[in-house]
C-alpha positions as CSV (number, residue, x, y, z in Angstrom):
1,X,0.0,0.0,0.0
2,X,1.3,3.5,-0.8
3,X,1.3,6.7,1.6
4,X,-0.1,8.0,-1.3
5,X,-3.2,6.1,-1.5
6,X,-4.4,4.8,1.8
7,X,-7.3,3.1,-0.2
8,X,-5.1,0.9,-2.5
9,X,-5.7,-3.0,-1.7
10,X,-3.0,-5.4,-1.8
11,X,-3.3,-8.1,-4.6
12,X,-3.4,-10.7,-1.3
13,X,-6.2,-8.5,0.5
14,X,-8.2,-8.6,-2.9
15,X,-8.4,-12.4,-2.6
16,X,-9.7,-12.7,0.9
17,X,-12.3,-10.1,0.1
18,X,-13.2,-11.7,-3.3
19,X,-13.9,-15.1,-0.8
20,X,-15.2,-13.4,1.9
21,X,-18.0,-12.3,-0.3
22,X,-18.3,-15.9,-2.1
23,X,-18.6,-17.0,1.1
24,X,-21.7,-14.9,2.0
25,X,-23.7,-15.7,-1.0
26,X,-23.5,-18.8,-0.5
27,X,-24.2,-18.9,3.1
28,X,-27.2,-16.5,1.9
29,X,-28.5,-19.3,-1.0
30,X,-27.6,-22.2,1.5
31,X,-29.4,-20.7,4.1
32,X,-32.3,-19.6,1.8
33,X,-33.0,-23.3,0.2
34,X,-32.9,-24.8,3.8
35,X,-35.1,-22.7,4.9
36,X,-37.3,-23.6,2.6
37,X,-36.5,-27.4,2.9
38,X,-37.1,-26.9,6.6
39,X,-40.6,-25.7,6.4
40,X,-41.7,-28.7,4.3
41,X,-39.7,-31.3,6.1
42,X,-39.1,-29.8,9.6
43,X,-37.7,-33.1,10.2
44,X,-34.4,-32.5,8.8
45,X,-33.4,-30.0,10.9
46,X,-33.3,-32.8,13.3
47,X,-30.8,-34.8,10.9
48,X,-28.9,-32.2,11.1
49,X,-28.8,-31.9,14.1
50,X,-27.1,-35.4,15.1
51,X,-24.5,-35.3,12.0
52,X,-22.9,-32.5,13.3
53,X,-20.5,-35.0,15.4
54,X,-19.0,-35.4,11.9
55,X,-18.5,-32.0,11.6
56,X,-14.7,-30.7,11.6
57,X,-12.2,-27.8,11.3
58,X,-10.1,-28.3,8.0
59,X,-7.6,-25.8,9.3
60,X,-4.3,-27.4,10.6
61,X,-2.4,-26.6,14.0
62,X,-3.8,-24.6,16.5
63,X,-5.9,-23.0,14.2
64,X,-7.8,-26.4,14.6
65,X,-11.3,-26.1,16.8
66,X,-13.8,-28.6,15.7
67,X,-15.9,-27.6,18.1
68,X,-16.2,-24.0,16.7
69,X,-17.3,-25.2,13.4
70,X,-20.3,-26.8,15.2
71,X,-21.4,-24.5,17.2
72,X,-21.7,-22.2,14.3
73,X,-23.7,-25.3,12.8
74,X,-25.7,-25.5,15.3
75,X,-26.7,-21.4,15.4
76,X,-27.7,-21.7,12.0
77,X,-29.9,-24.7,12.5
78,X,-31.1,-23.2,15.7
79,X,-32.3,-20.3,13.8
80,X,-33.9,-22.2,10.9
81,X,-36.0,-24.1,14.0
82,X,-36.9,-20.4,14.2
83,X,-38.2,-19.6,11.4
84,X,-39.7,-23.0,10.3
């Protein structure tokens, strides 16, 4: 980055943003069909709900927490039960 232009982003910096916002429109259109799935078949939420023991970190090293991943599994099906 320049002292020229404080607003200039770094080729690296572009990348994480471009998969940032990947990221969030999936999560949107993931979240969206479910939602839908949910309200016709409220039993899946429940099948969800018990594969999540499978559910783990692909990060290596201390970076590593399982249990993170899951609980952020479990918020999103917690708030599809919401709305279902």
């Amino acid at each position: 980055m320049s002292a020229s232009d404080p607003t200039e982003t770094l080729p690296d910096t572009i990348g994480v943003i471009a998969a940032r916002r990947r990221e969030m429109a999936v999560e949107h259109i993931l979240f969206g069909a479910l939602r839908h799935l949910a309200g016709r078949h409220p039993e899946m939420l429940d099948e969800l709900d018990a594969s999540l023991a499978h559910l783990w970190d692909q990060s290596e090293g201390t970076a590593r927490d399982d249990e993170a991943v899951r609980d952020i599994a479990r918020r999103f099906i917690k708030s599809l039960r919401a709305e279902a």
